[in-house]
C-alpha positions as CSV (number, residue, x, y, z in Angstrom):
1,X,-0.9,23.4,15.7
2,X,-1.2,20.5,17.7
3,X,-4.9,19.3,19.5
4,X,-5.3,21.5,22.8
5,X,-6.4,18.9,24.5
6,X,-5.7,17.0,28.2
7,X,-4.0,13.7,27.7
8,X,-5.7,12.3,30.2
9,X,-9.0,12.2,28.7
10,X,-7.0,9.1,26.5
11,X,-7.5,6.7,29.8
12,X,-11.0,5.8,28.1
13,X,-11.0,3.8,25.0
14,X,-13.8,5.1,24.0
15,X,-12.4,8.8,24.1
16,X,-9.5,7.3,21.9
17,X,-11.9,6.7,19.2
18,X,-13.9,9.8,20.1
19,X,-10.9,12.1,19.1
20,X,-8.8,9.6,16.8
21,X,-11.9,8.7,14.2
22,X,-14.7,10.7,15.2
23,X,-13.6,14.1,15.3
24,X,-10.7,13.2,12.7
25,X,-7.5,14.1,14.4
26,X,-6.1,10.6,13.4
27,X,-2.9,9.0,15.4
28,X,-0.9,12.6,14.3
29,X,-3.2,14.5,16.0
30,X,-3.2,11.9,18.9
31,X,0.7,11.9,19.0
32,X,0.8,16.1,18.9
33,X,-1.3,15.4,22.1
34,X,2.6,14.9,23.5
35,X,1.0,11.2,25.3
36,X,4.2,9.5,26.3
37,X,2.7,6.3,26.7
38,X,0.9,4.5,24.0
39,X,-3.2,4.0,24.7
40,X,-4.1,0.3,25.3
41,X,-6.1,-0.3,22.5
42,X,-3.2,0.6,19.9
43,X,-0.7,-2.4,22.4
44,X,-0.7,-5.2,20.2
45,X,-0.9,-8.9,21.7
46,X,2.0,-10.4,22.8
47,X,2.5,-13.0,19.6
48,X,2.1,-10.2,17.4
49,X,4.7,-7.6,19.6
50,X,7.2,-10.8,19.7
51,X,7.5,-10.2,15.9
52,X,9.1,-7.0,16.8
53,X,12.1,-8.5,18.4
54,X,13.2,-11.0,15.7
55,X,12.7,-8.9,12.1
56,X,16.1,-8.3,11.5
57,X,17.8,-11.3,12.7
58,X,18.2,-13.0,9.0
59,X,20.7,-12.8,6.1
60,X,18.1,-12.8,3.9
61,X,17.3,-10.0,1.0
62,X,14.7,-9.4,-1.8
63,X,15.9,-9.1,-5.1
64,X,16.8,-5.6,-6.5
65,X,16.7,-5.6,-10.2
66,X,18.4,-2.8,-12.8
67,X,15.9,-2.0,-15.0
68,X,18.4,-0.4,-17.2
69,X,20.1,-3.8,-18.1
70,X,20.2,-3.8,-21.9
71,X,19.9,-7.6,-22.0
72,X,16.0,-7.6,-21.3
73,X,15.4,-11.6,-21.7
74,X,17.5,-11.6,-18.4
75,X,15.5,-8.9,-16.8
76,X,12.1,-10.5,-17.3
77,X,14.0,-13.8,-15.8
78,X,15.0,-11.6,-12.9
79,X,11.1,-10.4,-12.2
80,X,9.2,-13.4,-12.8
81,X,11.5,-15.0,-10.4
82,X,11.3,-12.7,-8.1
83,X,7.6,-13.1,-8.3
84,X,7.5,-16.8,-8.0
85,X,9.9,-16.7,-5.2
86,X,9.9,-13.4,-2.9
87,X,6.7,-12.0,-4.4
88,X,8.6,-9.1,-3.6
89,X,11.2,-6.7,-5.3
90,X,12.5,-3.6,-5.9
91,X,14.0,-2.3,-9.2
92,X,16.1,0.4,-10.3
93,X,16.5,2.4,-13.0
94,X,13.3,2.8,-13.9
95,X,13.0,5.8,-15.8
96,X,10.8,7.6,-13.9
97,X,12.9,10.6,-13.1
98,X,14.0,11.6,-9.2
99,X,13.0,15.0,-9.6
100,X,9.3,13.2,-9.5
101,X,9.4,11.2,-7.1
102,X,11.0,14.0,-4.8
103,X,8.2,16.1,-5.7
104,X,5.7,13.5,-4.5
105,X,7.3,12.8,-1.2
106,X,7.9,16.1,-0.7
107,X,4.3,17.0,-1.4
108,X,3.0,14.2,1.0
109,X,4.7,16.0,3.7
110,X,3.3,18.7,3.2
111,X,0.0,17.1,3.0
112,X,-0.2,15.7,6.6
113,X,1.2,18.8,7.9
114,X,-1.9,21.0,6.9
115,X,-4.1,22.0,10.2
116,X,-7.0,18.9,10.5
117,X,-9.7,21.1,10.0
118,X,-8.4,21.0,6.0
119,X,-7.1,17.8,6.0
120,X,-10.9,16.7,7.5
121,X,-12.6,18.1,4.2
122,X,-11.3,15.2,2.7
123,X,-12.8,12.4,4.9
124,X,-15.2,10.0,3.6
125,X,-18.2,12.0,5.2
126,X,-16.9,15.0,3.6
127,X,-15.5,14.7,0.4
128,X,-17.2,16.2,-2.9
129,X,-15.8,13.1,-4.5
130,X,-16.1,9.5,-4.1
131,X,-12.2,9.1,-5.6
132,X,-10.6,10.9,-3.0
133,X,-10.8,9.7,0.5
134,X,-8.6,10.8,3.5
135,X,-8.8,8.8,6.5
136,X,-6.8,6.6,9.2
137,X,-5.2,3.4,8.3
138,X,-7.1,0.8,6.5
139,X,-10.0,0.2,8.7
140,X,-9.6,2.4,11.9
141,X,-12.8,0.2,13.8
142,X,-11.5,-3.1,13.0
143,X,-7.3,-2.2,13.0
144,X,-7.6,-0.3,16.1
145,X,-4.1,-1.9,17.4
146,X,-2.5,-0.3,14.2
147,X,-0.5,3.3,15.0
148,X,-1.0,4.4,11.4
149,X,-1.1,7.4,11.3
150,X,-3.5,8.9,8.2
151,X,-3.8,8.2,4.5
152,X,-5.3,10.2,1.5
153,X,-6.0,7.9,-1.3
154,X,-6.8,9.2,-4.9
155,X,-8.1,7.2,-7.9
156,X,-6.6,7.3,-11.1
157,X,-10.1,8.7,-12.6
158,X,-9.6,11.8,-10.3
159,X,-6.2,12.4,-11.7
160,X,-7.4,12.1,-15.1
161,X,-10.5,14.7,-14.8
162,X,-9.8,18.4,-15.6
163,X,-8.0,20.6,-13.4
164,X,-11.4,22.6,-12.7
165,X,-13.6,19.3,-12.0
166,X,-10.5,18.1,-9.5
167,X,-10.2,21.0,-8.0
168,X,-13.6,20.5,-6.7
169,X,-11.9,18.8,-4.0
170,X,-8.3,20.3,-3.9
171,X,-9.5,23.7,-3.8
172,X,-6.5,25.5,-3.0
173,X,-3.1,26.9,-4.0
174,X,-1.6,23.7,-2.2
175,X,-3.9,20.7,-2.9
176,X,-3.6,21.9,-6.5
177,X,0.2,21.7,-6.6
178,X,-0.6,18.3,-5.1
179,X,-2.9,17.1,-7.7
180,X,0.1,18.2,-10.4
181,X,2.6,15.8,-8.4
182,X,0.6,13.2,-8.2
183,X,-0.9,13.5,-11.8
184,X,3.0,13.4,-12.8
185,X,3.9,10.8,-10.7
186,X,1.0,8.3,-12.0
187,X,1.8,9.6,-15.8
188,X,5.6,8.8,-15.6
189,X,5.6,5.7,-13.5
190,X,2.9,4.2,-16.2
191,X,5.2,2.7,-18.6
192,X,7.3,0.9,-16.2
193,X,3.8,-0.6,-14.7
194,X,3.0,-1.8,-18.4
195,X,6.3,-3.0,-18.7
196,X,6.5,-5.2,-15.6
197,X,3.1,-6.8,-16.5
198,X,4.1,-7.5,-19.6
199,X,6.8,-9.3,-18.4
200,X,4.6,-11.0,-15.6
201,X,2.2,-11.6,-18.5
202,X,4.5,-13.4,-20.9
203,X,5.7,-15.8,-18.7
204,X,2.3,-16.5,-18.3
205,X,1.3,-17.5,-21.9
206,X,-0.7,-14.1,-22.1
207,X,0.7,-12.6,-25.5
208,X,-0.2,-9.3,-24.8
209,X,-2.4,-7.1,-22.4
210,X,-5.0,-6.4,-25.1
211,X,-8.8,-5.7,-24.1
212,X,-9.7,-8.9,-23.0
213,X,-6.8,-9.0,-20.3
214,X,-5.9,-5.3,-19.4
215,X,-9.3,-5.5,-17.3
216,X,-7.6,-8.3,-15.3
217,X,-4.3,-6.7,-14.6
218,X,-4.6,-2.7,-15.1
219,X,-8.5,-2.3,-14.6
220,X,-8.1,0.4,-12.2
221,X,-5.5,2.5,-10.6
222,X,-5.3,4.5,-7.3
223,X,-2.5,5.6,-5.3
224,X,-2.1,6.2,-1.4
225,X,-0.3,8.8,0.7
226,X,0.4,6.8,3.5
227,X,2.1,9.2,7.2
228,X,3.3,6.9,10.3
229,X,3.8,8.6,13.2
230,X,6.3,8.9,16.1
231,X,5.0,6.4,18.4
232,X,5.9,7.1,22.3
233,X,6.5,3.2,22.6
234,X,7.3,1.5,19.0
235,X,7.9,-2.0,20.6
236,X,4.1,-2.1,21.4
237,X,2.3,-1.6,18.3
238,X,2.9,-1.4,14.0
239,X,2.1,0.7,11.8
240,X,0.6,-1.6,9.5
241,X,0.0,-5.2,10.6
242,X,0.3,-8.3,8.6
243,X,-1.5,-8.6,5.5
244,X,-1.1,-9.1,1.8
245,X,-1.8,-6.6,-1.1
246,X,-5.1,-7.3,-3.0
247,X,-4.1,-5.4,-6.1
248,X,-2.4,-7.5,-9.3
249,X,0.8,-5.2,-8.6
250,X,1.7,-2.6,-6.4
251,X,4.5,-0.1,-6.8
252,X,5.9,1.7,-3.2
253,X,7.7,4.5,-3.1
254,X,9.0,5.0,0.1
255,X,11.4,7.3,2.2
256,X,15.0,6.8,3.6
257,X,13.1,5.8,7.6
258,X,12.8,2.2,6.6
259,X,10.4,0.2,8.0
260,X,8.7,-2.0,5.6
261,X,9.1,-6.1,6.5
262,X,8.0,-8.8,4.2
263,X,7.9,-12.3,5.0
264,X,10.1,-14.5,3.3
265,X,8.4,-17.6,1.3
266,X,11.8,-20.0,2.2
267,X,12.1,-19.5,5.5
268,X,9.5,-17.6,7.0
269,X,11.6,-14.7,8.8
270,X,10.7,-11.3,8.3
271,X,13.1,-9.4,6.3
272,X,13.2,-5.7,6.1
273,X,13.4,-3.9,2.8
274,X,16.4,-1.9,3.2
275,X,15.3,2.2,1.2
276,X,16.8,2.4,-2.1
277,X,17.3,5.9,-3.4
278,X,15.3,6.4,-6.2
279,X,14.2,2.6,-6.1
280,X,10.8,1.1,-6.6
281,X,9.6,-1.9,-4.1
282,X,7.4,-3.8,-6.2
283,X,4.8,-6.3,-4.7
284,X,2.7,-9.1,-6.1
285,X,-1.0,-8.8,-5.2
286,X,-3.6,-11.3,-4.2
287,X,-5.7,-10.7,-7.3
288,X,-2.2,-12.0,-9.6
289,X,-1.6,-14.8,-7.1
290,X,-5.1,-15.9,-7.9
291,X,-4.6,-15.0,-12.1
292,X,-1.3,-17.2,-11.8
293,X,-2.9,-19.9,-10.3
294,X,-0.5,-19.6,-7.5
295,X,2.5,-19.1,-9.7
296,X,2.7,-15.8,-8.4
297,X,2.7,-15.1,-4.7
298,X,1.6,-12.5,-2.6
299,X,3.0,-12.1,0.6
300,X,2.6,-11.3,4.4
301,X,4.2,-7.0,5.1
302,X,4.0,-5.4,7.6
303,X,5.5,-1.8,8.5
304,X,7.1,-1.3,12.2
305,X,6.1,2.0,14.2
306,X,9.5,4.2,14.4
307,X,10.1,5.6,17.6
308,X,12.1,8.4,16.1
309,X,11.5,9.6,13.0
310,X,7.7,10.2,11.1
311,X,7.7,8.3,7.9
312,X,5.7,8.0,4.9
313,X,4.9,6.1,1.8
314,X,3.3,6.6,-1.7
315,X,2.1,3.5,-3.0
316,X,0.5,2.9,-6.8
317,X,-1.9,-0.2,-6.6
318,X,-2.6,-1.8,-10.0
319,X,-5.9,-3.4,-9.5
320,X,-8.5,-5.8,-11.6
321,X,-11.8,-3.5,-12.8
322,X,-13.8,-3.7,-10.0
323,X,-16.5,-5.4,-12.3
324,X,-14.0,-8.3,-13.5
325,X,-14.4,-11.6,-12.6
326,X,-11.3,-13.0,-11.2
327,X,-9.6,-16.2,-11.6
328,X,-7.1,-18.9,-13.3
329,X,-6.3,-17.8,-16.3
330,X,-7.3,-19.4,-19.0
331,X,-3.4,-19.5,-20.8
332,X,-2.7,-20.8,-17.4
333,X,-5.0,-23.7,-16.5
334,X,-4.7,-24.4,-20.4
335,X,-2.1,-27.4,-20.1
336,X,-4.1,-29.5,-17.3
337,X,-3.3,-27.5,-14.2
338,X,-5.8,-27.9,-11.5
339,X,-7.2,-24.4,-10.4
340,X,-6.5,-23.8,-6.9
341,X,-8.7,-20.6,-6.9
342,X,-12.5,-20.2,-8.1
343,X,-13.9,-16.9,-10.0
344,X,-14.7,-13.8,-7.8
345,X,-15.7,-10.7,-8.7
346,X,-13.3,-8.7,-7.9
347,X,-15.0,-5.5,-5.8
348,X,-16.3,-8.7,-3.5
349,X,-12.9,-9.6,-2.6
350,X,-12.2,-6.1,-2.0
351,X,-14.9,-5.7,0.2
352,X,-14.2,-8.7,2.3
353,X,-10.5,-7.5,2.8
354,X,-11.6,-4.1,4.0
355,X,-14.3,-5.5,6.4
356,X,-11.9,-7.3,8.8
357,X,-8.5,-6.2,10.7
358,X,-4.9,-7.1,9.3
359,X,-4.8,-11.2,9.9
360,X,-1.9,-11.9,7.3
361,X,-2.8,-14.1,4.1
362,X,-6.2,-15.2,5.1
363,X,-7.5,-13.1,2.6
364,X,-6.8,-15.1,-0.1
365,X,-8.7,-17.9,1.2
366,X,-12.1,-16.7,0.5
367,X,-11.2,-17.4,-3.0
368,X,-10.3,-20.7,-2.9
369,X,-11.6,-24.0,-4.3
């Protein structure tokens, strides 16, 4: 049911936060309002909202790669390319079977459809667990220009506890059958992570991802729900403004709305990333820019608001232990190269990425030389 509330009391930005953060009704609850013009503090400035007008104007497309391609020597060629190049990809069969992925999406839905009162018990402040937390876009006090929507974002420790110790949290018919999707989702889609990595790894010098480097690339794992909203005036705002990833490797599964923009590295247009049925879109992170010694390149997304349709997004992010010290890699730097990038420990550059709004690829400069 949506907010009973008087859209007027949204002529205050202060009330905006009051209602959007505060009392956890999020941009969906703000949008159920039935505001037909967009609150000033979610208007983006006029460089960014120029973006808007120009995204599709190129030629330009990331790679999609068939996973399925028995020659695999060409496959690897075909990622670590795409890496070096786009930093951006999407591959097909994958192996991880629709019926999953449908499951996932379909449980998202049903997710961010549940009254805000349940969806609240999930918030930071209220969570039993500090692996689950449900809340509005990345930062909501420093991204307030961002229309959003909510996220629920799970570690891969909460999917691997028992059912009874999960359910902790998800304690109910529904949030259990979400806990199965997402468990399945994360168990099937680990061998194509391994894979790619492997891959990434190889061309790399790294042998193997044995216990000395699986820290560095598959540490941790956690995976998002991410829900964008109807926005009453799309032109104005994003969903999600410009920044990089700051996982190793992140693996989106996203809808048939479309959306998602990356910048390209050759000529700087934003391209959109057409959906794929049944496709992955795989991203470089900041933290495997930084392994690679800049081999590897992250790059600026963003993800337009949609005037039409709600949309939504499960990524996996493939992350450094938070505990690991990242930089050059050894197999890397081995030959001469100069490193570009010092050692950080990782949960540091995490925490200086989630203290500031969405400024593009200035993230990665706190970690270099």
């Amino acid at each position: 049911m949506a907010p009973t509330v008087s859209t007027t009391q949204f002529s205050d930005p202060a009330e905006v936060t009051e209602f959007v953060v505060n009392q956890g009704n999020g941009v969906k609850g703000l949008s159920e309002t039935g505001i037909k013009a967009l609150p000033d503090q979610y208007i983006q400035p006029f460089e960014e909202r120029l973006i808007n007008k120009f995204v599709n104007e190129t030629d330009e497309a990331i790679p999609v790669i068939d996973m399925s391609n028995p020659d695999e020597g060409k496959v690897a060629k075909a990622i670590c390319d795409a890496a070096e190049k786009w930093g951006f990809f999407q591959v097909i069969n994958h192996g991880v079977p629709l019926e999953v992925l449908d499951n996932v999406k379909a449980a998202t839905h049903r997710f961010f459809n549940l009254p805000v009162e349940e969806k609240s018990k999930y918030t930071k402040e209220n969570s039993l667990s500090t692996n689950v937390r449900f809340g509005t876009s990345f930062s909501p006090r420093a991204d307030q220009k961002l229309w959003s929507g909510k996220i629920i974002s799970v570690s891969s420790l909460s999917l691997k506890l028992n059912h009874h110790s999960f359910g902790l949290t998800f304690a109910s018919e529904f949030t259990n059958q979400l806990y199965h999707s997402l468990d399945l989702y994360m168990n099937k889609s680990k061998t194509i992570v391994r894979k790619l990595l492997e891959y990434l790894g190889k061309n790399l010098n790294v042998k193997e991802l044995d216990e000395t480097k699986e820290p560095l690339f598959i540490g941790s794992i956690r995976v998002n729900l991410n829900y964008y909203l109807i926005c009453p005036n799309p032109d104005l705002t994003v969903g999600v403004g410009r920044h990089s990833d700051v996982s190793s490797l992140t693996i989106l599964l996203q809808d048939q709305i479309g959306g998602l923009h990356v910048r390209s590295l050759a000529s700087g247009n934003w391209v959109h990333v057409p959906p794929v049925p049944g496709s992955f879109v795989i991203n470089i992170g900041d933290a495997m820019q930084i392994l690679s010694n800049g081999r590897y390149k992250s790059v600026e997304d963003r993800v337009l608001a949609n005037g039409s349709n709600n949309r939504i997004s499960v990524p996996i992010f493939v992350n450094p232990k938070p505990e690991s010290v990242t930089g050059p890699l050894s197999e890397v730097i081995a030959n001469g190269e100069e490193p570009i990038y010092r050692d950080v420990v990782y949960s540091d550059y995490v925490r200086y990425f989630f203290k500031k709004a969405h400024d593009g690829k200035k993230t990665v400069d706190f970690a270099k030389i």
